[in-house]
mmCIF file as gemmi writes it, N, C-alpha and C atoms, coordinates in Angstrom:
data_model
loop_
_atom_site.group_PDB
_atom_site.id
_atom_site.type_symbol
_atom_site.label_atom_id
_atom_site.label_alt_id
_atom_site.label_comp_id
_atom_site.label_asym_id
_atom_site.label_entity_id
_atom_site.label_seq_id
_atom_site.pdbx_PDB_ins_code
_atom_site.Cartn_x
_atom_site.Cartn_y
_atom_site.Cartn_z
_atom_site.occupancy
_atom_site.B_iso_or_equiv
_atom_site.pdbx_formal_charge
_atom_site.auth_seq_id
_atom_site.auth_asym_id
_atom_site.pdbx_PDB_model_num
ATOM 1 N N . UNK Axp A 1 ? -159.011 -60.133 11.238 1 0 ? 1 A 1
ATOM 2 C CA . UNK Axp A 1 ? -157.988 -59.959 10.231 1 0 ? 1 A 1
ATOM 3 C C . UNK Axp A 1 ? -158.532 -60.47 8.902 1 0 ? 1 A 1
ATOM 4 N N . UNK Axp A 2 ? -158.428 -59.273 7.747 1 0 ? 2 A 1
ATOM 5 C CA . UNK Axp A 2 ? -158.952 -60.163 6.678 1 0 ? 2 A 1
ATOM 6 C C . UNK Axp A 2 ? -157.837 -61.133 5.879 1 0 ? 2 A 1
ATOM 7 N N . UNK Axp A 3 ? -158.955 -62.251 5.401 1 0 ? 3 A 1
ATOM 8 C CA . UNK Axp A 3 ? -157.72 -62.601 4.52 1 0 ? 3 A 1
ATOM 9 C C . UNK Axp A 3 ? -156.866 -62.269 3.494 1 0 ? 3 A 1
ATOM 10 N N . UNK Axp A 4 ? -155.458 -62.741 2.94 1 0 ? 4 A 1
ATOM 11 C CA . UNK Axp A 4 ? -155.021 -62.47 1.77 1 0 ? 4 A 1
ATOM 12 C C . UNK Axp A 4 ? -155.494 -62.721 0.364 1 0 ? 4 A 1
ATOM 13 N N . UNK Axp A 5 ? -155.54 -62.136 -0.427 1 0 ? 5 A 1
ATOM 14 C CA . UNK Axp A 5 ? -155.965 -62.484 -1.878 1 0 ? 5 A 1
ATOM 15 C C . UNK Axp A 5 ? -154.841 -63.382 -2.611 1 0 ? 5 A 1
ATOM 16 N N . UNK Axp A 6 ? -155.385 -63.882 -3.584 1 0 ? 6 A 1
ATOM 17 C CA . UNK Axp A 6 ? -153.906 -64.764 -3.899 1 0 ? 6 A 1
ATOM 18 C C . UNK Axp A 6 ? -152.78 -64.067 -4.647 1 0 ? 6 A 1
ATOM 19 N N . UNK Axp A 7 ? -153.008 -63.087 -4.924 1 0 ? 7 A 1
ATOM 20 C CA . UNK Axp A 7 ? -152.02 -62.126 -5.948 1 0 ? 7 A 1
ATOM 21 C C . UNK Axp A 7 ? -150.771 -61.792 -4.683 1 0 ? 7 A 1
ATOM 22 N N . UNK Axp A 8 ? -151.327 -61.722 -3.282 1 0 ? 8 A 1
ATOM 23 C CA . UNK Axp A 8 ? -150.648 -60.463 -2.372 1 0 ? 8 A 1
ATOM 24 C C . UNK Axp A 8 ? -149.962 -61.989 -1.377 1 0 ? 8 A 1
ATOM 25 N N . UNK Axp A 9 ? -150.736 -63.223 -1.664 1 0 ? 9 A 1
ATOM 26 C CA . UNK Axp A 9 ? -149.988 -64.41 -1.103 1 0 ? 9 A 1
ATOM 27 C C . UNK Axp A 9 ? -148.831 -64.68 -1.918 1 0 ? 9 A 1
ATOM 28 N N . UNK Axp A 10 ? -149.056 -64.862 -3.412 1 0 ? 10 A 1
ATOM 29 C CA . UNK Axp A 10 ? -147.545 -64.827 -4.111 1 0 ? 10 A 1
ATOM 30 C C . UNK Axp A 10 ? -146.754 -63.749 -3.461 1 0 ? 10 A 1
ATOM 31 N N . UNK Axp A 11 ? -146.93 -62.897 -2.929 1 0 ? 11 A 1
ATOM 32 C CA . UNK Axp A 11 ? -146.104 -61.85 -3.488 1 0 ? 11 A 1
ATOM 33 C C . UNK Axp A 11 ? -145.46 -61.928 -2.1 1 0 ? 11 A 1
ATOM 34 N N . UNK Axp A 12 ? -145.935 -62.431 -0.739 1 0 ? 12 A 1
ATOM 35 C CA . UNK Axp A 12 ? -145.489 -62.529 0.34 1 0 ? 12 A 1
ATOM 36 C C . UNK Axp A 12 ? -145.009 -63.784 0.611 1 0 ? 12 A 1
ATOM 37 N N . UNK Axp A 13 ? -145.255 -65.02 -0.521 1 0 ? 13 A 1
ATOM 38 C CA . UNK Axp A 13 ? -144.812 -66.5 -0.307 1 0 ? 13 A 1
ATOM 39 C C . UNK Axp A 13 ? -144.052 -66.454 0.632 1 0 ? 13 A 1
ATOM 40 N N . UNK Axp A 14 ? -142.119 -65.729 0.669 1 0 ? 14 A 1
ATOM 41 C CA . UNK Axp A 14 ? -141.12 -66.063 1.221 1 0 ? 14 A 1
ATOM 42 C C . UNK Axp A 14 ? -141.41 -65.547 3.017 1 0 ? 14 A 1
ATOM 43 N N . UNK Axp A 15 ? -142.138 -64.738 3.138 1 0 ? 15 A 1
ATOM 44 C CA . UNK Axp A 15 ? -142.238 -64.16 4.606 1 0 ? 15 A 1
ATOM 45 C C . UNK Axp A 15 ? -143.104 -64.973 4.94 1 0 ? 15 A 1
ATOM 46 N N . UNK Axp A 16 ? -144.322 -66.024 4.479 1 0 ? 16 A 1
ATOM 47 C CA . UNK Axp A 16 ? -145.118 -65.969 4.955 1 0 ? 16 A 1
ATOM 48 C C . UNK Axp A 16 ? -144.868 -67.675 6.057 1 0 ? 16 A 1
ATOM 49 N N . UNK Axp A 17 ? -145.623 -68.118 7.566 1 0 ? 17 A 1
ATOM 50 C CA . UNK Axp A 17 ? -145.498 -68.663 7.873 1 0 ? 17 A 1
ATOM 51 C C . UNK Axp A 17 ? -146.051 -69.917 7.653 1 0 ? 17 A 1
ATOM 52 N N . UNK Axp A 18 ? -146.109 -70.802 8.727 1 0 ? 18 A 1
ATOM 53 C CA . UNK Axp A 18 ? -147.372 -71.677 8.607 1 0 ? 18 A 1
ATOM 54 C C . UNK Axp A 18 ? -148.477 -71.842 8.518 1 0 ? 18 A 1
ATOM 55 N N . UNK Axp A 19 ? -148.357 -70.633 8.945 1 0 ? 19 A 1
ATOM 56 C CA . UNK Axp A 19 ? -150.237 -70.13 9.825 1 0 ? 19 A 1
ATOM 57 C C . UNK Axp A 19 ? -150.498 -69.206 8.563 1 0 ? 19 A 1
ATOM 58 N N . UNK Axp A 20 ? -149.751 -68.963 7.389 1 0 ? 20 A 1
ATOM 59 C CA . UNK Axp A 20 ? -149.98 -68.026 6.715 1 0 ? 20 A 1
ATOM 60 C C . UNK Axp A 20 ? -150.101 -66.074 6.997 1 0 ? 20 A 1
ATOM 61 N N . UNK Axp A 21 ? -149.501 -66.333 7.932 1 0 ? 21 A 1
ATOM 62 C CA . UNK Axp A 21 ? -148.507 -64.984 8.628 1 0 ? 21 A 1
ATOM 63 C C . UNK Axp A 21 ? -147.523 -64.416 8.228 1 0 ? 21 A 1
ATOM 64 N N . UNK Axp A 22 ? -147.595 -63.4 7.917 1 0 ? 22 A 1
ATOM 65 C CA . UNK Axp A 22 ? -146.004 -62.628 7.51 1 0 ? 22 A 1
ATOM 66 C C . UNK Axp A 22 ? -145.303 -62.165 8.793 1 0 ? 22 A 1
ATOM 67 N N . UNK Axp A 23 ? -144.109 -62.822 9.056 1 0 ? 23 A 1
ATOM 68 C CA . UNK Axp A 23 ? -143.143 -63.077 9.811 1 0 ? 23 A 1
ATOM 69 C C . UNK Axp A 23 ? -141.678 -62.892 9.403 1 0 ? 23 A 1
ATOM 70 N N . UNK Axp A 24 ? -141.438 -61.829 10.324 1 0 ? 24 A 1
ATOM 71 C CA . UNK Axp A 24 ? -139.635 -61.509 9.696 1 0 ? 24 A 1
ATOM 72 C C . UNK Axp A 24 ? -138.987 -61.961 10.596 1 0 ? 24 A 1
ATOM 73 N N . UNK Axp A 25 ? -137.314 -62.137 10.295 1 0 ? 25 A 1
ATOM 74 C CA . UNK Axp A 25 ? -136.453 -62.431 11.058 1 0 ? 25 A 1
ATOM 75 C C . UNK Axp A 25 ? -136.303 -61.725 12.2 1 0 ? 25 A 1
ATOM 76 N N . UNK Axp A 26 ? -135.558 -62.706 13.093 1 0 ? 26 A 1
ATOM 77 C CA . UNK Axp A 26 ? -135.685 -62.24 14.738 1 0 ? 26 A 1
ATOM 78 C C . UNK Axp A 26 ? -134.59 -60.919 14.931 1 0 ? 26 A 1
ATOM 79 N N . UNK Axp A 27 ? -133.889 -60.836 14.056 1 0 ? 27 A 1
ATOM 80 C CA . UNK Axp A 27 ? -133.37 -59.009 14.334 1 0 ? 27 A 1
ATOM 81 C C . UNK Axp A 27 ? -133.66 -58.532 13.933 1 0 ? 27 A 1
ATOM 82 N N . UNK Axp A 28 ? -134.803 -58.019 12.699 1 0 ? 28 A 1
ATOM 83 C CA . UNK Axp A 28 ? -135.885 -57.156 12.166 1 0 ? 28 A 1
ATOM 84 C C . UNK Axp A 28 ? -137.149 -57.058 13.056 1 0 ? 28 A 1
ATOM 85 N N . UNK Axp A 29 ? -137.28 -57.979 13.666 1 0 ? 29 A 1
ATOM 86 C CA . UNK Axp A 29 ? -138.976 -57.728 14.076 1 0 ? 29 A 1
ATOM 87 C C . UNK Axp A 29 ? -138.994 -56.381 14.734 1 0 ? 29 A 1
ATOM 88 N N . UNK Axp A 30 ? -137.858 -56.24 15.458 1 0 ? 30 A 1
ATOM 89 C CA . UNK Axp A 30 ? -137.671 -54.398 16.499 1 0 ? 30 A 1
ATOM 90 C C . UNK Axp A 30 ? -137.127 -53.667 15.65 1 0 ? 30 A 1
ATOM 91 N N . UNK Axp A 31 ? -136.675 -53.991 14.782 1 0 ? 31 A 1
ATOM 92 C CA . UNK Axp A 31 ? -136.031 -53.056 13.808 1 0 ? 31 A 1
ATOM 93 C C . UNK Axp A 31 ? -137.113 -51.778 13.365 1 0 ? 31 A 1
ATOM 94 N N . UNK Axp A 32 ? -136.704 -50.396 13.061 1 0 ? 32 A 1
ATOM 95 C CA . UNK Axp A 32 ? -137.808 -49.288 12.816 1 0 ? 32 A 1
ATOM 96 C C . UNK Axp A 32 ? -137.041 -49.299 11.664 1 0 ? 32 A 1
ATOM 97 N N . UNK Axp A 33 ? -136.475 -49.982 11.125 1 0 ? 33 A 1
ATOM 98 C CA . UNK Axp A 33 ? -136.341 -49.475 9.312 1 0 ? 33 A 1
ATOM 99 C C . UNK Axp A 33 ? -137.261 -50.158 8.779 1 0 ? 33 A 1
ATOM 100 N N . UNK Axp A 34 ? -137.041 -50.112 7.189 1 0 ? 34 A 1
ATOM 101 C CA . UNK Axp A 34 ? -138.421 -51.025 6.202 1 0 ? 34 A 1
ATOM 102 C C . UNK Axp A 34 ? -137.617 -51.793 5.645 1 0 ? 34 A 1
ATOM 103 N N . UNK Axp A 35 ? -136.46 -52.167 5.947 1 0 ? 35 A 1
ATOM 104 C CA . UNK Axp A 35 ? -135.836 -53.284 5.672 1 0 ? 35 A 1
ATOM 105 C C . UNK Axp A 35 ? -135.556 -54.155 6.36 1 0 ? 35 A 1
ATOM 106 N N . UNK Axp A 36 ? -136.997 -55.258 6.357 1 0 ? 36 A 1
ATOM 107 C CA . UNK Axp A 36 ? -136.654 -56.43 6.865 1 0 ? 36 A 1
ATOM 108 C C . UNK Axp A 36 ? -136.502 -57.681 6.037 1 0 ? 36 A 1
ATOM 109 N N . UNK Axp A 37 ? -136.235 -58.333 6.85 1 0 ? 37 A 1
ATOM 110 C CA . UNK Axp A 37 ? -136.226 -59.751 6.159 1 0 ? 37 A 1
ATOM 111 C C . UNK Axp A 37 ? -136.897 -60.686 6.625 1 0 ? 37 A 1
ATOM 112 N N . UNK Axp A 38 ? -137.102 -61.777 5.903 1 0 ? 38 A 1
ATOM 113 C CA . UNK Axp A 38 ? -137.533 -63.102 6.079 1 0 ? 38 A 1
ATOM 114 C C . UNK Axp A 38 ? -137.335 -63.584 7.235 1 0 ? 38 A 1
ATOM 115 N N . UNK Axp A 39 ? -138.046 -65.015 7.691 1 0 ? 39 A 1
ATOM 116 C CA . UNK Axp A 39 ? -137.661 -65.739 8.581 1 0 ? 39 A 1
ATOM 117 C C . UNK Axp A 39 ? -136.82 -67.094 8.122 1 0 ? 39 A 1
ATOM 118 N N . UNK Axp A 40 ? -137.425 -67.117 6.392 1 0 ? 40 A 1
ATOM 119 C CA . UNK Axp A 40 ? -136.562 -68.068 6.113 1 0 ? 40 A 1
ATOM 120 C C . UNK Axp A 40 ? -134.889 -67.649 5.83 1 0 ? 40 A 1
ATOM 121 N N . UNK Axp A 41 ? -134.553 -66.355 5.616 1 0 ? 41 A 1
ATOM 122 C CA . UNK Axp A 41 ? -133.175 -65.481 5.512 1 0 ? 41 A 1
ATOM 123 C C . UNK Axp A 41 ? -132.105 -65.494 6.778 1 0 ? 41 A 1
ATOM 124 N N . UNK Axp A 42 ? -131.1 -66.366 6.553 1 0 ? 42 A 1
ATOM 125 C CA . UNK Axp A 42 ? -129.869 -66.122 7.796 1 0 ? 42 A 1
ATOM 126 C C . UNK Axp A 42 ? -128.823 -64.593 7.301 1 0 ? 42 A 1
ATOM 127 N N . UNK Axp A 43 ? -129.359 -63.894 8.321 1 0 ? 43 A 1
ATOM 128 C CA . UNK Axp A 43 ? -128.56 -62.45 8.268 1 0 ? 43 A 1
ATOM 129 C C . UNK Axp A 43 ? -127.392 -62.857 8.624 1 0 ? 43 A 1
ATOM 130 N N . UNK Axp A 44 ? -126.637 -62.456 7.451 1 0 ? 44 A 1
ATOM 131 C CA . UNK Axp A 44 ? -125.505 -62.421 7.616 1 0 ? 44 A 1
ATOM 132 C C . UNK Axp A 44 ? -124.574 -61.245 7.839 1 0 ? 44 A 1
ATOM 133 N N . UNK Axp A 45 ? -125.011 -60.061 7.164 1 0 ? 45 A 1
ATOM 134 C CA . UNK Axp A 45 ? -124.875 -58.43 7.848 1 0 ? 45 A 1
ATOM 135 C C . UNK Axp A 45 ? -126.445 -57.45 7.054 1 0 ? 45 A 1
ATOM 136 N N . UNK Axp A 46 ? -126.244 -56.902 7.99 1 0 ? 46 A 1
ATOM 137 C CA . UNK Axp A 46 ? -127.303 -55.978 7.66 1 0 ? 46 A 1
ATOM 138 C C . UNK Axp A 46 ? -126.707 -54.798 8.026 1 0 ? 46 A 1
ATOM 139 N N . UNK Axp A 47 ? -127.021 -53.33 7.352 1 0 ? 47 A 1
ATOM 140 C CA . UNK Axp A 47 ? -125.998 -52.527 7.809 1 0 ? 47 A 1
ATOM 141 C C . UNK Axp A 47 ? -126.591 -51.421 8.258 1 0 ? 47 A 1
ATOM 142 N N . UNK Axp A 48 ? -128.056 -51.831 8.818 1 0 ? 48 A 1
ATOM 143 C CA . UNK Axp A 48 ? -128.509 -50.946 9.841 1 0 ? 48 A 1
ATOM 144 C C . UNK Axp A 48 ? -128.41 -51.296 11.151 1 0 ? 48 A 1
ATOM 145 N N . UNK Axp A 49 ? -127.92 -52.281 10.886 1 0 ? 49 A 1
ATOM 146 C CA . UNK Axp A 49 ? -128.254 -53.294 12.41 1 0 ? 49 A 1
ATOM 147 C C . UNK Axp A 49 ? -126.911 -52.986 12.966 1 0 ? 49 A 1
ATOM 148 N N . UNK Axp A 50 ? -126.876 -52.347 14.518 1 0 ? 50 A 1
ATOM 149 C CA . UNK Axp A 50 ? -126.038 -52.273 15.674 1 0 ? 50 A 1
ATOM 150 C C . UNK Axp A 50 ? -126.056 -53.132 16.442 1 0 ? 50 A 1
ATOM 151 N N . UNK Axp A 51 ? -125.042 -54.095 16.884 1 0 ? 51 A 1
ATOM 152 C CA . UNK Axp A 51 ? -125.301 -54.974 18.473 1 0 ? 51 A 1
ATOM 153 C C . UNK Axp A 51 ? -124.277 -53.992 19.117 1 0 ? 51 A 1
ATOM 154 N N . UNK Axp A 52 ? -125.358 -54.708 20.211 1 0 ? 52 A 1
ATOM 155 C CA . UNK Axp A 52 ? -124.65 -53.729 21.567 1 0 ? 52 A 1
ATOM 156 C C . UNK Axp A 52 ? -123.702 -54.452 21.849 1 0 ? 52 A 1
ATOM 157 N N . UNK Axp A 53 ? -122.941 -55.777 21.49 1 0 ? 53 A 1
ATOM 158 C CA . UNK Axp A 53 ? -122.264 -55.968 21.565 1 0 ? 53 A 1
ATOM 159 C C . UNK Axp A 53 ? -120.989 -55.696 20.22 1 0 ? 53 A 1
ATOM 160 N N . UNK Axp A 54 ? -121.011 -55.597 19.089 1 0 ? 54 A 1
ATOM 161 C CA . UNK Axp A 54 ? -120.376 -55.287 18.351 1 0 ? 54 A 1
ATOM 162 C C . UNK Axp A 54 ? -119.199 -54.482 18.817 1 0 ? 54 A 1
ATOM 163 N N . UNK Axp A 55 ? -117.634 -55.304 18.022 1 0 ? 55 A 1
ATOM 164 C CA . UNK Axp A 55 ? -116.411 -54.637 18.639 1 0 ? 55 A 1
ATOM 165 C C . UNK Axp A 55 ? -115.98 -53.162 17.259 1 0 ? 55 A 1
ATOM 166 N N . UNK Axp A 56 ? -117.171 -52.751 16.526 1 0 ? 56 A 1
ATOM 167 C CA . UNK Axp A 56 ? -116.63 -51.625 15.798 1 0 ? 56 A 1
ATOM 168 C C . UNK Axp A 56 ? -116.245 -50.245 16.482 1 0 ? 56 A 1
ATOM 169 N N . UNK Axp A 57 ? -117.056 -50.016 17.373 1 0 ? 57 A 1
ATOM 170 C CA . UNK Axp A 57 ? -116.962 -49.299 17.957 1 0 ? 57 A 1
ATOM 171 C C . UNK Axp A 57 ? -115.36 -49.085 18.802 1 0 ? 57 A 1
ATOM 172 N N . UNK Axp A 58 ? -114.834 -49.836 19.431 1 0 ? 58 A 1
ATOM 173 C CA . UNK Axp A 58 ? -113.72 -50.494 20.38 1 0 ? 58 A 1
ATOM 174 C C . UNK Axp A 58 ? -112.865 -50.453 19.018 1 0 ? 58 A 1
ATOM 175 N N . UNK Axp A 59 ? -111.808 -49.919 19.119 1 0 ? 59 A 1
ATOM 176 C CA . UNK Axp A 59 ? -110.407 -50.475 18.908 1 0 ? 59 A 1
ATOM 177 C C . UNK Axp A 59 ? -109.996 -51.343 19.521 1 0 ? 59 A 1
ATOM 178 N N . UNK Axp A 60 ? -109.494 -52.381 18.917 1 0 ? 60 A 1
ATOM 179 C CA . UNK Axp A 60 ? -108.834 -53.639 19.534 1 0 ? 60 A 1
ATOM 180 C C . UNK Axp A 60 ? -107.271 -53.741 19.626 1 0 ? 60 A 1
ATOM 181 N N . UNK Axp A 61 ? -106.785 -53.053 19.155 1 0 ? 61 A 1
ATOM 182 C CA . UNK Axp A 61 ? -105.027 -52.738 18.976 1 0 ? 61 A 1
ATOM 183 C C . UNK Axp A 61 ? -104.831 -51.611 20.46 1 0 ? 61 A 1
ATOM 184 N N . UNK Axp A 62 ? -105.573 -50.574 21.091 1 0 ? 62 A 1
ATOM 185 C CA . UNK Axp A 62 ? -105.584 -50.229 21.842 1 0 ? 62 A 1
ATOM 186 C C . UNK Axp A 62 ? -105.085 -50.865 23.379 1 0 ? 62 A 1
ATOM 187 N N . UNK Axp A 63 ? -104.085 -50.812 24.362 1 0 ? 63 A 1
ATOM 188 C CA . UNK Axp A 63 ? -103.589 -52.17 25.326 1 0 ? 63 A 1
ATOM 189 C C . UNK Axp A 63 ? -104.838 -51.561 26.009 1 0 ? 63 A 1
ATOM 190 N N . UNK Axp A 64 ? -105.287 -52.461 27.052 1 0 ? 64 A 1
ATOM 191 C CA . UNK Axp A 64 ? -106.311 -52.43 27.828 1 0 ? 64 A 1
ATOM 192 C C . UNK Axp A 64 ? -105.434 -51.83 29.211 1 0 ? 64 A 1
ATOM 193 N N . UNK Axp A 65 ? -106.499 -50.888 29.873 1 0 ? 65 A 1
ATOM 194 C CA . UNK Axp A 65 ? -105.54 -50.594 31.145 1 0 ? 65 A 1
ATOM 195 C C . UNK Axp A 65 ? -105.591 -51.138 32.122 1 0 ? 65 A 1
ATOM 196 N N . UNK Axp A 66 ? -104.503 -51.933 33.32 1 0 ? 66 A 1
ATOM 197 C CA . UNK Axp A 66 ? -104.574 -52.433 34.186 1 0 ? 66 A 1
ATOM 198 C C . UNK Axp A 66 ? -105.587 -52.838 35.382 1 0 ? 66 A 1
ATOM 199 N N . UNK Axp A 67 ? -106.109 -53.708 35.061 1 0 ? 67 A 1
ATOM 200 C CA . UNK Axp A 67 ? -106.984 -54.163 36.541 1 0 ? 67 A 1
ATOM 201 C C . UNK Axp A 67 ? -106.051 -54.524 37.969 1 0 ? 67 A 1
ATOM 202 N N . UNK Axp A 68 ? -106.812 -53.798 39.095 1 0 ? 68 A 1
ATOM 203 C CA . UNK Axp A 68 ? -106.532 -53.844 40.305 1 0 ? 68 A 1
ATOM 204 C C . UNK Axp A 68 ? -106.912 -55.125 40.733 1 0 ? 68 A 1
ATOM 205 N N . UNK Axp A 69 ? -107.277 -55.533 40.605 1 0 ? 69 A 1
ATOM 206 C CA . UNK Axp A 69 ? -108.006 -57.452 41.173 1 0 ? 69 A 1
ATOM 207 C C . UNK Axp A 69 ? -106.713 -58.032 41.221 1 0 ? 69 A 1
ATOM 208 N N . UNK Axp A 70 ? -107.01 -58.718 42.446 1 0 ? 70 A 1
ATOM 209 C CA . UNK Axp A 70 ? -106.014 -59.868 42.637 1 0 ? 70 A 1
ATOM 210 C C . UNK Axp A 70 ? -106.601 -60.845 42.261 1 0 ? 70 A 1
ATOM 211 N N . UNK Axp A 71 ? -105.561 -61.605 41.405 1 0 ? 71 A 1
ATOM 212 C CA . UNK Axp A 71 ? -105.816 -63.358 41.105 1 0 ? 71 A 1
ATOM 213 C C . UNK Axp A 71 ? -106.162 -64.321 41.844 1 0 ? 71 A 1
């Protein structure tokens, strides 16, 4: 790996690690867009980003239908 020049180290300061690694945040690293972020950045929304858990999808006003299980 070659090294960075110092023009392209400014310019990556905020991504870059300890090791002098450019390192993005842990829900970008799988991300296939070109918008990532930092590791020093707490995502707070990103609006490419889907969780598979996310309730947008789900209506929540909807009643849920009866489970057969006994208590």
């Amino acid at each position: 790996m070659s090294r960075m020049s110092k023009k392209r180290k400014q310019e990556w300061s905020f991504f870059l690690n300890d090791r002098n690694r450019i390192t993005y945040n842990a829900l970008c690293r799988k991300c296939v867009h070109e918008c990532k972020q930092s590791f020093h950045a707490i995502v707070i929304e990103c609006p490419r980003y889907c969780s598979k858990r996310s309730k947008d999808g789900h209506n929540a006003a909807l009643p849920r239908p009866p489970t057969d299980k006994p208590r």
